[in-house]
N, C-alpha and C positions, 0 to 999 in steps of 0.2 A: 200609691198614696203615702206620702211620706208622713210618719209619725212624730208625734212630740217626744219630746225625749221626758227622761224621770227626774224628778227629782230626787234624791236621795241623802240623807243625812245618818251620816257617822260618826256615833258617842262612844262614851267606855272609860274603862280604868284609867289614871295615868301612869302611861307605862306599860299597857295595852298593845303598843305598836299601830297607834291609829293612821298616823303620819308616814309611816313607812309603807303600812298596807298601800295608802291612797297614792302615792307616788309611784310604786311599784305598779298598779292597777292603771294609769293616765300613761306609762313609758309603753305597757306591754301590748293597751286597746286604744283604738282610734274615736272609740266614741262618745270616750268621756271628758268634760271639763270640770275643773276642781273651781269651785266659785272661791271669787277673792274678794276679801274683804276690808272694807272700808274703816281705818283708824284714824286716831289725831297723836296719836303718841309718832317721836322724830323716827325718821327711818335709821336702821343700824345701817353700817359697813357693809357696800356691795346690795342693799334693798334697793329695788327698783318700782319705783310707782308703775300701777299699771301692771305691774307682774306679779308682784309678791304681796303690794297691799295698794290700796288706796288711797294714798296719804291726805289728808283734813287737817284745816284748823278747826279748833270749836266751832267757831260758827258756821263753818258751811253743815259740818256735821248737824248740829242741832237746825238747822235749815232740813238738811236731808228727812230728818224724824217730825218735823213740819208739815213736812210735804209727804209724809207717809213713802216716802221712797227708799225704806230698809225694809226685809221682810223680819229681822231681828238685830236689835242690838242689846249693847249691856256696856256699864261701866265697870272700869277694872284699874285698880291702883291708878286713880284720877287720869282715867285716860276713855275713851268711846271706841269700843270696836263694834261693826254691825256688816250685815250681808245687803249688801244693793242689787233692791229690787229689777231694774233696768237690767243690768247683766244677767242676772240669773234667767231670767222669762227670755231676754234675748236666743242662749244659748239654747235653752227650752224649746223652745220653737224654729231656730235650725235642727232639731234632732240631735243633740247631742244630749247624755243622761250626767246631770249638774250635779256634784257632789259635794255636800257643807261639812264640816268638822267642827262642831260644835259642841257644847256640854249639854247636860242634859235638858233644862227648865228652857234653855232657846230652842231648842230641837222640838219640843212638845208646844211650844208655842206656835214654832213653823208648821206639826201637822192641824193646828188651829186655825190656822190662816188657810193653808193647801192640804187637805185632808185627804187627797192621793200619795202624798207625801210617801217616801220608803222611806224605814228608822231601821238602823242596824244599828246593834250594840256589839261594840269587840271586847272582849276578854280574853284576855290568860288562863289557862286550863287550871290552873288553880292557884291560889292564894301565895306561897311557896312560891311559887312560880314570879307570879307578880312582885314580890317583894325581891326576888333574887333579879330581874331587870332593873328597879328605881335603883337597888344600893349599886349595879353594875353600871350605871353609866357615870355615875362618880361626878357628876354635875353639881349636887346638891347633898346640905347636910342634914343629919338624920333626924333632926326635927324638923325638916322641910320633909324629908318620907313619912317621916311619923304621920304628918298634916294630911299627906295624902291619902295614906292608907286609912285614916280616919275618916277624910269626905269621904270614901269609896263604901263604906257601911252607908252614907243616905245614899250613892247615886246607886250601888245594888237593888233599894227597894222598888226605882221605877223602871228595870231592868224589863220587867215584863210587859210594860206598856211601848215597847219596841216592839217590831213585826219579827222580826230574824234578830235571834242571836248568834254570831260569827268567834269561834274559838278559833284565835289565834297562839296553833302552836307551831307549824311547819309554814313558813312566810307562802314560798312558792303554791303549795296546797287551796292556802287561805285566802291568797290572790285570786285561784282559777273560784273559787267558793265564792268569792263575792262577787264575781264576774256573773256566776250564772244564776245566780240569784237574781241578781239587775235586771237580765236578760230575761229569763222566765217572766219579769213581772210584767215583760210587752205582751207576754202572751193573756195574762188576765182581761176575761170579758169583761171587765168596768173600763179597762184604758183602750176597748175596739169599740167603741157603742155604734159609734159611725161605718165603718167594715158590718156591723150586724145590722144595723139598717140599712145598707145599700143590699145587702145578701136579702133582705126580706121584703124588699122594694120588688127588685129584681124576681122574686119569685112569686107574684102577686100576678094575676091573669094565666090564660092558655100559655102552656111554656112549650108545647106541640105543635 
């Protein structure tokens, strides 16, 4: 009996290594697909619809959220990014465990919608920590980390409303960590219901 796959959503600091975890975790296991997601902002250099994003104009986008066919979206510097529904229940349902990288308030909205939902939060072992990754990737200036380090005081307080919290400190560690985490959660009697009624079907009359 082939099973449905998880869904699973992955939040956390910026700066966290949420992105690295998730890419390193899709290269190393066969059974996960990272959901992509559908934007209107232009594609950069080398984006590939279809792979990397979805690409929209406005209105097909606001068509999409019409048609109730995002499981989440949000505006972001006058632009639509969201998760399409269609894909993600697709892959769900070959058996693969769909993975969303999302921020916190879409993430909590998603276990609203799908309340089997998996919520992992990643974090940096500690604060120190966190701040010496943002100034080391030397992307951004330090009142853009300031900003960050500031959202991260509110997304801290729904930290607990996650199922698993994932400390990333050692990548490789952290990768098999979140692997078996995924994997344990097929084993939960709420995602066999079907397996435990055919087991107690099956045991029903003279079994002699």
């Amino acid at each position: 009996m082939k099973q449905k796959g998880i869904l699973t959503v992955v939040s956390g600091f910026s700066g966290a290594g949420k992105g690295t975890l998730m890419k390193n975790l899709v290269q190393r296991y066969e059974e996960y697909a990272l959901s992509i997601s559908a934007t209107t902002r232009n594609p950069r250099e080398g984006e590939v619809h279809g792979k990397d994003y979805f690409f929209k104009t406005k209105e097909e986008f606001e068509k999409m959220i019409d048609k109730e066919e995002l499981i989440e979206y949000a505006n972001y510097v006058d632009n639509y990014y969201g998760t399409p529904r269609d894909y993600v229940e697709s892959q769900l349902c070959e058996g693969k465990d769909v993975i969303l990288e999302i921020e916190m308030i879409g993430a909590l909205k998603v276990k609203e919608k799908y309340p089997d939902t998996l919520l992992l939060f990643v974090t940096p072992p500690n604060v120190e920590e966190l701040k010496k990754r943002l100034i080391g990737r030397g992307t951004e200036s330090i009142e853009v980390i300031r900003s960050r380090l500031n959202r991260g005081k509110d997304e801290a307080k729904v930290m607990n409303q996650y199922d698993y919290l994932i400390v990333n400190d050692n990548l490789d560690d952290t990768v098999q960590k979140m692997h078996q985490i995924i994997q344990n959660e097929h084993l939960r009697c709420s995602r066999n219901e079907e397996f435990i009624q055919c087991i107690m079907e099956d045991l029903k009359g003279d079994l002699l």
